[in-house]
N, C-alpha and C positions, 0 to 999 in steps of 0.2 A: 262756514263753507256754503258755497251757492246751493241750490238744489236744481236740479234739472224738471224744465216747464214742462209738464205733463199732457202729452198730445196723442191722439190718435198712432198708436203703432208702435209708439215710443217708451223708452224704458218704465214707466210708471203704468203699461196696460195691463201688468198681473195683477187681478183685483187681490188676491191672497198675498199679496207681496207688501202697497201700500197704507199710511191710515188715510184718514177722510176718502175713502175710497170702498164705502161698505159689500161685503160679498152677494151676488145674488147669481143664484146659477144660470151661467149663459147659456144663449140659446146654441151657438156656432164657438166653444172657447180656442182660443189658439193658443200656441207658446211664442213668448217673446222673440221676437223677430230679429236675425242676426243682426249685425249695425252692418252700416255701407262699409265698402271696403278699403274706399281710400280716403281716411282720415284728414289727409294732406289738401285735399282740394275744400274740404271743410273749414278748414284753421289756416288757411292762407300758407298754405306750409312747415308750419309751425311744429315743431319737433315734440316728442314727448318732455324731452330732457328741457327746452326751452318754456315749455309751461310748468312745468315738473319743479327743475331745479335750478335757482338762478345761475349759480357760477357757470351752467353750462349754457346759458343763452347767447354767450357770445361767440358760440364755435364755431370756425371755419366751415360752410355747405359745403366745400369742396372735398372733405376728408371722407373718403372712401371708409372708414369706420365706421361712418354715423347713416343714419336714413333707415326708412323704413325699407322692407323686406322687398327687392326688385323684382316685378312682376315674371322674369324670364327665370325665376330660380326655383320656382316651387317645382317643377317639372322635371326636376333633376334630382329629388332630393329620393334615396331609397328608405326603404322601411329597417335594411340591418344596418349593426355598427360598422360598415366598411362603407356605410353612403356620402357622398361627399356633397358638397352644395357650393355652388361655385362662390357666394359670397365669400367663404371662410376658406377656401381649397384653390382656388382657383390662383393661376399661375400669373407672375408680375417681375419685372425684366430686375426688379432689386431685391427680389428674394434670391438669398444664398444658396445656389441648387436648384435642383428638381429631378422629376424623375428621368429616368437615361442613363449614359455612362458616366463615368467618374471622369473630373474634369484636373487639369493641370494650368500651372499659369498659362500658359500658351493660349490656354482656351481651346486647343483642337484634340481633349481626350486620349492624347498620349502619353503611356507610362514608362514614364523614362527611369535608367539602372539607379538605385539606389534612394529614389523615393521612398516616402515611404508612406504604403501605400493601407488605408484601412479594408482588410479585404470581411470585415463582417463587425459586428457588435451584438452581443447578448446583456438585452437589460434589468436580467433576472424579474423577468415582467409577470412570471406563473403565481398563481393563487398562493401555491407551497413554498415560493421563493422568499428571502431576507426581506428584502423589497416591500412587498406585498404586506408578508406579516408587520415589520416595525412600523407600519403608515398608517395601519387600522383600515385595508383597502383590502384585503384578501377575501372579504365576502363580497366583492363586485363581481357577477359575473360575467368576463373581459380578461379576453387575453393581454391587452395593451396595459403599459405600465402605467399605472394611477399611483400618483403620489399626492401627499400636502404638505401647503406649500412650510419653509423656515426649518425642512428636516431633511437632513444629510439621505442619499440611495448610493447604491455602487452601481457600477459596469463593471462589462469586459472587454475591450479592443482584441480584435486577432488581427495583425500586422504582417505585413509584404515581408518583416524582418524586425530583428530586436531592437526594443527603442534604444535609443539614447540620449545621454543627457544636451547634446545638442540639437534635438530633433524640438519641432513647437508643433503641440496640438493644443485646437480651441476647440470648443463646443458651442453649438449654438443652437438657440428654439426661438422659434418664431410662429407669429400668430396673427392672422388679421391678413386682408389685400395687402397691405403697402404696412412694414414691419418698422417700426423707429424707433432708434435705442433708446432715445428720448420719452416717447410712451411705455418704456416698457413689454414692448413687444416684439423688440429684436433682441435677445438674449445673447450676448458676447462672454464666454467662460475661459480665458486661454488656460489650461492646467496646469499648475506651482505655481501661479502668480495670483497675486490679490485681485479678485472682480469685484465689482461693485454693485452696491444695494444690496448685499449679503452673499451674493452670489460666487462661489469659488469650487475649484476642482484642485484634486491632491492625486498624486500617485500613491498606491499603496503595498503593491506590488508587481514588478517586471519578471516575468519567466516567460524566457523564451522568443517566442514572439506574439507573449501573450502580456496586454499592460490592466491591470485593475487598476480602476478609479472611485473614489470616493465624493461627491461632490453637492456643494452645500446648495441649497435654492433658497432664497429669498423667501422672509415671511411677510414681506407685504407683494410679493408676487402675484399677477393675474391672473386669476383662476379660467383655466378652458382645456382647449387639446390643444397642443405644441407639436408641429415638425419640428424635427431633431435630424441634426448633421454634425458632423465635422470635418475639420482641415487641418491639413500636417501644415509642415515649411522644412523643409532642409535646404541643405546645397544645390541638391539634385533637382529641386523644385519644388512645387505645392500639390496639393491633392484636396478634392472636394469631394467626400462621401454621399456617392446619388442618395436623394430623399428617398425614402420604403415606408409607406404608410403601414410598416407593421412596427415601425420602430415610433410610431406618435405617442406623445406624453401626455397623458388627463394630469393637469394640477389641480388643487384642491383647495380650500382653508382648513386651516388647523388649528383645530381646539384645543390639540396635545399640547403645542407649540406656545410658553409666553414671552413670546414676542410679537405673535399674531394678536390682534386688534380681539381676535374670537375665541381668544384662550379663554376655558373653562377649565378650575383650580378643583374640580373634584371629578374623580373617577368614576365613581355612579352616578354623577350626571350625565359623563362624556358616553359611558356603556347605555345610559335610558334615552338622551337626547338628541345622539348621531348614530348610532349603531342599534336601536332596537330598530326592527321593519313592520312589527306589529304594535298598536297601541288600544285603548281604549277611546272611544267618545263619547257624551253624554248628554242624553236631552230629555225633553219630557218638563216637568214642571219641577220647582225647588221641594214640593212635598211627595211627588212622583216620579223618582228619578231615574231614569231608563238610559241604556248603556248599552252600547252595540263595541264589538270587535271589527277594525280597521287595519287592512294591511295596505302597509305604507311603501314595502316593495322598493326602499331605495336603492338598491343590490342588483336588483332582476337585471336580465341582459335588454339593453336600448336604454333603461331609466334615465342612464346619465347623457346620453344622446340628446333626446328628450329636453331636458332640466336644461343644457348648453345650445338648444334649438329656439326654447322659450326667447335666449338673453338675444339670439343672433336674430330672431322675426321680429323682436323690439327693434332692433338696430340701435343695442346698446353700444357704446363708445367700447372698443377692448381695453383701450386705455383706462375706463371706468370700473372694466369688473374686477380690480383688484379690493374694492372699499365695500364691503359687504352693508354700508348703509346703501348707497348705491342701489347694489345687488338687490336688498332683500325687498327696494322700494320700485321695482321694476318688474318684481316676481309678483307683488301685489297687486300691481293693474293688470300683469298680461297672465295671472289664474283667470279672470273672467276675459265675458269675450270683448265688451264694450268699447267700445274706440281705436280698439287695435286688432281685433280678432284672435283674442287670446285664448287660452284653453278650455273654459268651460261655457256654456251660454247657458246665464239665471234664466227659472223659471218656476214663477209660483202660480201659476194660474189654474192648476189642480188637470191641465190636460197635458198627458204627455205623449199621447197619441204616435207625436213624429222622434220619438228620441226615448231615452229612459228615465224611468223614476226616479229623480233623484235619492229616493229612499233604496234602492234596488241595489244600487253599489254597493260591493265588498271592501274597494279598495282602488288605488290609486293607480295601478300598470293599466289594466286596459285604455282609461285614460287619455295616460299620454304617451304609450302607445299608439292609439289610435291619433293625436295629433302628429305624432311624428310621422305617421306613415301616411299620413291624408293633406297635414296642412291646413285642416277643416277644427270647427270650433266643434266640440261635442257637446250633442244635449244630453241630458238636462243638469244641472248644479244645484244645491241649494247651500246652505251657509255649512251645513259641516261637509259638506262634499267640498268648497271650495277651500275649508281648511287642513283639510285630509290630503289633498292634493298639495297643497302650501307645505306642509308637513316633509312629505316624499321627498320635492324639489330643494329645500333648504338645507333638510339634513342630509340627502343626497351630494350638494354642495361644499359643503363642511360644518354647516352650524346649526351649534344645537336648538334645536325645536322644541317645542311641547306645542299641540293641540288644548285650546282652554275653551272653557262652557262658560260665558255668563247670564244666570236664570233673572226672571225678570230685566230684561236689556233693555234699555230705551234708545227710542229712534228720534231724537231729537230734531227737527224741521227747522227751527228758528234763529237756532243760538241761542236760547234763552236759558240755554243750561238747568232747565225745568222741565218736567211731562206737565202739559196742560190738557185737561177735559173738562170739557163746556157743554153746561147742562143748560136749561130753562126754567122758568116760576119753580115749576111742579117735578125738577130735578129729571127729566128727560134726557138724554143724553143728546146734543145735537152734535149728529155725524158730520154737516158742513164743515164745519167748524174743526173738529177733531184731527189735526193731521198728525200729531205727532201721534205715535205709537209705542205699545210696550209690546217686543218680542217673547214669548212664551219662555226663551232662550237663545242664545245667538254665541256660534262656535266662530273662533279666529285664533292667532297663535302668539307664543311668545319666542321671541328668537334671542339668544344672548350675545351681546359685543359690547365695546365700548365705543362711546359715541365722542369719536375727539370735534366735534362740531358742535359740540353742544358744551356751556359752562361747565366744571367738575362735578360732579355728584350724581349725576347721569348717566352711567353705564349700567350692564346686568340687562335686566329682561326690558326687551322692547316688544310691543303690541304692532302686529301686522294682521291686518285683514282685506283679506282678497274678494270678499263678498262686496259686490258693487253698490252702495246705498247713497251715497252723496259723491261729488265731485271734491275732489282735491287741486285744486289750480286748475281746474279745467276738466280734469281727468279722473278714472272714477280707478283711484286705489286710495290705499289709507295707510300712513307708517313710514316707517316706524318711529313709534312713539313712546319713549321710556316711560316705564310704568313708573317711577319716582317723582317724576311733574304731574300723572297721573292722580295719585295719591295725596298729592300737596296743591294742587287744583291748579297748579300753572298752565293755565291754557296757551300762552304767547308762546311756548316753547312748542320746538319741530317735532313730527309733524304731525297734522291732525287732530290736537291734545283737545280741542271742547269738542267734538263728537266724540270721543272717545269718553270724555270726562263724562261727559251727560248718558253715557251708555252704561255706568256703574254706580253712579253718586250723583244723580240729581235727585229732585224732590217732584214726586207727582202729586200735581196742585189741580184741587176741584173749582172750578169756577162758575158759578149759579148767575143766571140775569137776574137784572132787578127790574120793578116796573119802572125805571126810567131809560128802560136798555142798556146800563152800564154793566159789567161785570163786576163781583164781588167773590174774593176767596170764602170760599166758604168749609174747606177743610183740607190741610195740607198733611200727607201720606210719608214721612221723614223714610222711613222704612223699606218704601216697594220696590227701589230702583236699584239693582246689583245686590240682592238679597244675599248669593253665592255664587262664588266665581272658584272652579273646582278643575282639576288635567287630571292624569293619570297620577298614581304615584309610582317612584322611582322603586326600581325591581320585583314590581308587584301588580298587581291587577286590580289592588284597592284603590280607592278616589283619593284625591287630598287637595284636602280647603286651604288654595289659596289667595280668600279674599282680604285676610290680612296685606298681602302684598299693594292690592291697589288701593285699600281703602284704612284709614284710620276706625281705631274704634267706633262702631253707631253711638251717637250720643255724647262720645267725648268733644271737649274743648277741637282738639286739632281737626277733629272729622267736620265740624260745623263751621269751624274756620275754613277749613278748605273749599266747601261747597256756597259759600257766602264770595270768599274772595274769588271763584271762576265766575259766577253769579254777578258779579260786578265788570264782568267784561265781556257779558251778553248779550244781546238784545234787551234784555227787561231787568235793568239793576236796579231798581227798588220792589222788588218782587213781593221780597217779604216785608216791606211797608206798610200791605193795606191785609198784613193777615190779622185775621176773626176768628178767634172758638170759642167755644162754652161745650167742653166735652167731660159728660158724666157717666153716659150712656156708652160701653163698648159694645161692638161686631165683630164676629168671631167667625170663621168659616170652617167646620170641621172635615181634613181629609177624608174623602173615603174611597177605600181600594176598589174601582171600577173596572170592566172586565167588557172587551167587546164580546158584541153579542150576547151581554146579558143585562138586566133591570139593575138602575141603581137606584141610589138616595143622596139627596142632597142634603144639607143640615148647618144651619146659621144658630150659633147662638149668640143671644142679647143678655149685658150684664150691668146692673144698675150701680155704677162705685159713687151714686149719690147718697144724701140722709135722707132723701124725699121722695115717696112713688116718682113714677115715672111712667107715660102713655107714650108708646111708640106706633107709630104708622110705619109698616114695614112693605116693601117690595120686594120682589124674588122675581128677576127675568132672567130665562137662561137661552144660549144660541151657543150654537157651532162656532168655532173660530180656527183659521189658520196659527200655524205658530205665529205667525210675525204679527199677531194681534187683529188682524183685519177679521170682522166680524161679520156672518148672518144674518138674518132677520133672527126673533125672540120667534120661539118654537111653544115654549112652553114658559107660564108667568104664574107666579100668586101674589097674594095681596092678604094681610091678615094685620092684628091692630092685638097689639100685647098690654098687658099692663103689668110692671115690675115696682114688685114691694124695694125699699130700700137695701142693699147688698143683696138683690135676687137676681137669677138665673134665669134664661127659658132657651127649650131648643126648639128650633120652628125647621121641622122636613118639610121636602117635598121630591115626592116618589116619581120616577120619570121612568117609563117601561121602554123595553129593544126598539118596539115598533114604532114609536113617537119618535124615536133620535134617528133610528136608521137613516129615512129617506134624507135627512140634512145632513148626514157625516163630509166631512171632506178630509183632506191631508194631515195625517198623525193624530185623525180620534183624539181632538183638541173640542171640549167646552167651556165656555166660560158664563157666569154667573155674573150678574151684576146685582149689588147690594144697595137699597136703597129706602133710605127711612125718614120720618121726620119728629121730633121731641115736642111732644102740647106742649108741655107746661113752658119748657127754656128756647124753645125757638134750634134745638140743634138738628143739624144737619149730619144724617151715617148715608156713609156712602163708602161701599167698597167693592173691589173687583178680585173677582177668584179662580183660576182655570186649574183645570182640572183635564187628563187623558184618560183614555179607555185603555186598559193593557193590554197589551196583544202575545199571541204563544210565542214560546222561541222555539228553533228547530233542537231537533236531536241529533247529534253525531255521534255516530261510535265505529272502532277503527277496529276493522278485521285483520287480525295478525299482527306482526313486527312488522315495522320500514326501515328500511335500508336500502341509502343510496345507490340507485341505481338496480334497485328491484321491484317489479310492481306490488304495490298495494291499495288494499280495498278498503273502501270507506260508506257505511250506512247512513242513511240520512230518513229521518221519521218524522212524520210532520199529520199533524189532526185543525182540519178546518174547524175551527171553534164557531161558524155562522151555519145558523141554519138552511143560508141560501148557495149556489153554485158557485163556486169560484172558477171564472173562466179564462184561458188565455196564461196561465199558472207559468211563469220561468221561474229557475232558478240559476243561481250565480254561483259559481264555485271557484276560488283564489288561495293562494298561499304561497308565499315568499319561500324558493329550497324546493317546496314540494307541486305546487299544481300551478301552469300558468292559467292566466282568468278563462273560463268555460261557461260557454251560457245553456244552458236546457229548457228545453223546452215541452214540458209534460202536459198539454189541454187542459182538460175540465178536473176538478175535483168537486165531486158532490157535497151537500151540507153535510154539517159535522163528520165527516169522512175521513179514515186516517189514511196516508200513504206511506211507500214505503221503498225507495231506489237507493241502487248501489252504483259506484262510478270508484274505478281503478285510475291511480295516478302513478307517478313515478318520481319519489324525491330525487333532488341531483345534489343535496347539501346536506350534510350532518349536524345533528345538534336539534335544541328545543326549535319546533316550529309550531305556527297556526295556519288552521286550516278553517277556514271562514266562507259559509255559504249565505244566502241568503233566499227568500221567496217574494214573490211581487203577483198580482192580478189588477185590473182594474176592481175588484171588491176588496180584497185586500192587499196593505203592503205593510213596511216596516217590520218585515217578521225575519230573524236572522239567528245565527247560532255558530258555534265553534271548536272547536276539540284541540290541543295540543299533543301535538306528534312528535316523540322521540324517535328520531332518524340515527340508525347506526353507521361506520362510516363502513364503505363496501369491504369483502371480505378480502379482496387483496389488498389491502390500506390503503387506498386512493380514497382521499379528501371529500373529491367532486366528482359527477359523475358530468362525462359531456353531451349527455340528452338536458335539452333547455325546456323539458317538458311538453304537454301536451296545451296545443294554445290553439284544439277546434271551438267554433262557435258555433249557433245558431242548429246544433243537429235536435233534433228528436230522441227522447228518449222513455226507452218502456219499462213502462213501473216493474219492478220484483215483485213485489205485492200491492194488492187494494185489501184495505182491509172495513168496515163498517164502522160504528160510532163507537 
């Protein structure tokens, strides 16, 4: 995949973001700058879908489906689920109905004797309804009926008078400007008679003047909101049921459903990978591994507003959103904001001055909320922000998600399906040179479907990521990409498979100049690249390793095969031609649990698995680094010259105090060590790299009293500045799915080592296990977060829900309960 030319302004100005881009602290830093806004005059017009995906390059400009977002429609669009947007709402002389009176053939809204006439319809659309429950849709907070799609719902018709078996009613949903049965977007159901594409209605009982229906939808149906109507026909004439935007239908995919493309065959996947709202994420180093609480909020009232706003500002095709590759490769370019002004704008430049801390986020609703209701890209994002978000909208969608961490990621530049780092004589590392990158970590997701576009053996878990790092035909998303080419190293297969490959299973290769300027391998790292690839596990809060999935055994036959044959359809297929070792001598880097704001030790040991002494010249340079590898200047270095007996040991520290790292810390209290050595006697070269974080406190929560729906309750939150210096400018962020919508606070200074100590009352509106997820941010510190699990009773007069949608102020002040001292 191309990479995008790095210019002034442009997506490559976060220096913590790219490699050959070394960190040094700016004098004026800014955040990456939105992109321009119209794409279109960019690319010659040129559509997402026409760079994106070929079978759609040849679509009709004319089809009111397609294009990007009309400048006259953001103005119109509101913040609640009743906003409409003239794109998708807006009225056309061949849509069946609209609002008004009830129409008869005549056309002049006369109800003549013995019509028959629909004078209302109940779609058992409530939370507590059949509906609701058999759909797995009953925790959406929405009064409208949400279904998915390939599974039967009922009505109720109330009738002018008692049907009969002469009497024809159809139903119909439609979706889009201009509805065509042929896309799929004009839905024709006549009742007792066979519809097509799966689509059919049954009566199931007549009393009175009351008809119940039962009626099937389509499992390759397009997922969005549907007007819904119907029409009689008797003797007496016809009848058209005015549109009522309270009667709109959410379709969905279904996982429940195998027929659908998204069916998932196990139960505790369908309950952890669509219906949990809470997850785990994970970052930090593969020996350090830090782990925050995400709510994912796919329930909350707007989400799916939201999620179905994303597909309509792309100006996806409606006729397209029923293929959830499609789908889920639309959601990956428009989470960031890049070329489309999509929901979140990357930013790693360590200032976030004008936007939030990427680290700061609880969770996904404020979000996209705040895109729904603004239409604006929100800052700031970073890679598990754009996957947490990915997360909400998918399984919000209907498909199952998981959020995945892979440690050690490589940022591959070239295609060579290899990390390369380019020292000099004397093994220096030369920054020019260095573009590709090892991410400390890097979150993106897995989504399950089967892929009928891809040869057989290819369905199951697909790899989407919405974090913007390289272009994809033009455009900056990535996926999906079946993790089974992944693992078998078939790069040629769709989409994105050698960036993705080289991001788990390449090989980071050291390469030394020689004095004749040429490059020479000089030791190649089988190991460093995809070390652990780890999600939540299912029904629980413990991790679970799964880098078996993308990667064959290290070491075995098929794992070396695989990484040899993507390696042949790289940039540099004789890669390992010209490798060189003579390795006797191991390097060894000892974890050690580091603690911000206090002194650590670093510690290398050297181990001789020769029969012969051994003189090592060793180096120790350490620097600050970004997660995504971009580094520092060396803060602190040693240099020392070992000598090991045969089968001998040594550990060589070096003690690095608060006050030396401090003033260089940047984003997620990330160092890394560079290892670097030379062998007398055999000429070998050690070279290795080792990052390491600083731990940071977690909050305290603890919950005063019972909750129960629809009663207030309080919540403690404890928090001790572990620096000895001020922490100023102090929010915190308080979210939970049921129980609190997102809340910002705002609490001033906290002095060093200082404990605090505030209380904030919320009001659940849902029953059952919840999380309740704060977090804290300053310009001194961030990354600091914490959570409690709240059993919610259901209210006392057995109501389910309660209809307070919580408390969703922002930006207030608020006064401590207590200060308490060190």
């Amino acid at each position: 995949m191309p990479s995008p030319t790095p210019s002034s302004g442009g997506p490559r100005s976060d220096m913590g973001r790219w490699g050959g881009n070394p960190w040094q602290p700016p004098t004026t830093p800014s955040p990456e700058p939105e992109p321009e806004p119209d794409r279109r005059s960019r690319r010659g017009g040129r559509s997402f879908w026409a760079r994106c995906c070929g079978c759609c390059s040849c679509r009709n400009t004319e089809d009111d489906d397609w294009g990007p977002e009309r400048r006259g429609d953001r103005g119109a669009r509101g913040s609640g689920s009743r906003s409409r947007r003239p794109d998708s709402r807006g009225s056309d002389s061949r849509r069946p109905g609209s609002r008004g009176s009830a129409v008869n053939a005549a056309g002049d809204g006369t109800v003549r004797e013995g019509m028959l006439v629909v004078t209302g319809v109940d779609l058992l659309s409530s939370r507590s309804d059949q509906n609701r429950r058999e759909h797995h849709t009953d925790e959406f907070e929405y009064d409208e009926l949400i279904l998915r799609r390939g599974q039967p719902f009922h009505m109720v018709l109330f009738l002018s008078r008692p049907y009969e078996s002469s009497d024809h009613v159809t139903l119909e949903l439609c979706i889009g400007n201009n509805p065509e049965v042929g896309k799929g977007t004009h839905v024709i159901i006549p009742v007792g008679k066979g519809g097509s594409g799966g689509w059919k209605a049954q009566v199931t009982k007549s009393s009175g003047q009351n008809l119940n229906l039962r009626v099937h939808t389509s499992p390759n149906a397009i997922i969005g909101k549907f007007q819904f109507t119907i029409r009689t026909r008797c003797e007496a004439g016809e009848f058209q049921l005015p549109f009522d935007p309270r009667n709109e239908i959410y379709i969905l995919f279904n996982p429940w459903c195998p027929e659908d493309i998204v069916y998932v065959d196990h139960e505790d996947w369908r309950q952890e990978y669509v219906l949990n709202e809470s997850g785990r994420i994970y970052y930090g180093t593969e020996a350090q591994i830090g782990e925050r609480t995400w709510n994912y909020g796919q329930f909350d009232h707007g989400v799916l507003d939201a999620c179905l706003y994303i597909l309509d500002r792309r100006g996806m095709p409606y006729g397209g959103r029923g293929d959830p590759v499609s789908v889920s490769r639309v959601i990956s370019a428009m989470v960031n904001s890049l070329d489309d002004n999509g929901v979140l704008i990357g930013n790693w430049s360590g200032d976030y001055s004008r936007g939030t801390n990427p680290s700061a986020w609880v969770g996904s609703v404020e979000i996209l909320l705040s895109y729904l209701r603004t239409g604006n890209s929100v800052p700031f994002g970073q890679c598990w922000v754009f996957a947490g978000v990915t997360t909400t909208v998918l399984r919000c969608l209907g498909l199952a998600t998981r959020t995945v961490t892979n440690f050690n990621s490589a940022h591959d530049t070239d295609t060579s399906l290899t990390m390369d780092i380019y020292f000099d004589e004397n093994m220096k590392p030369l920054e020019h040179l260095n573009h590709d990158s090892v991410w400390n970590f890097h979150v993106w997701n897995d989504c399950w479907m089967k892929r009928p576009d891809l040869p057989s053996g290819f369905d199951g878990w697909q790899v989407v990521d919405a974090t913007p790092q390289e272009t994809s035909s033009g455009i900056f998303c990535c996926g999906p990409c079946s993790v089974q080419s992944i693992k078998n190293g078939l790069v040629y297969m769709k989409y994105d498979t050698p960036f993705i490959f080289a991001e788990v299973n390449s090989d980071k290769v050291y390469w030394q100049r020689q004095d004749d300027g040429s490059f020479k391998i000089v030791y190649v790292e089988e190991k460093a690249i995809g070390s652990l690839i780890i999600t939540k596990a299912i029904g629980s809060n413990m991790r679970e390793d799964i880098t078996h999935t993308y990667k064959h055994p290290e070491g075995s036959e098929a794992e070396r095969k695989a990484v040899e044959t993507a390696a042949a359809h790289g940039s540099k297929p004789n890669v390992y031609a010209t490798r060189d070792s003579a390795e006797d001598v191991a390097v060894q880097v000892e974890a050690q649990d580091a603690v911000m704001g206090q002194d650590l030790m670093v510690c290398v040991v050297l181990t001789n698995r020769g029969s012969s002494p051994r003189t090592v010249k060793l180096h120790l340079y350490l620097s600050v680094t970004f997660y995504t590898g971009v580094t520092g200047s060396v803060f602190k270095e040693s240099k020392k010259e070992v000598v090991l007996a045969p089968g001998a040991s040594e550990r060589v520290t070096m003690p690095v105090a608060y006050k030396e790292y401090r003033v260089h810390l940047v984003d997620q209290g990330a160092m890394l060590l560079n290892v670097s050595g030379h062998v007398k006697e055999n000429g070998q070269v050690l070279a290795k790299q080792h990052t390491f974080r600083l731990r940071t406190p977690d909050l305290s929560l603890t919950l005063l009293g019972a909750a129960v729906v629809g009663q207030e309750c309080e919540v403690q939150i404890v928090f001790k500045n572990p620096l000895p210096v001020t922490l100023t400018n102090v929010v915190f962020r308080l979210e939970g799915s049921g129980l609190q919508r997102p809340k910002i606070l705002n609490v001033g200074d906290i002095g060093g080592n200082e404990t605090v100590t505030l209380r904030q009352t919320f009001v659940p509106v849902r029953p059952g296990p919840r999380q309740l997820i704060a977090s804290l941010d300053s310009p001194q510190l961030s990354q600091v977060h914490g959570v409690i699990q709240v059993d919610v009773a259901p209210a006392a007069g057995g109501g389910a829900f309660s209809a307070t949608r919580g408390n969703s102020r922002s930006g207030e002040a608020i006064p401590m309960a207590s200060r308490g001292g060190a």
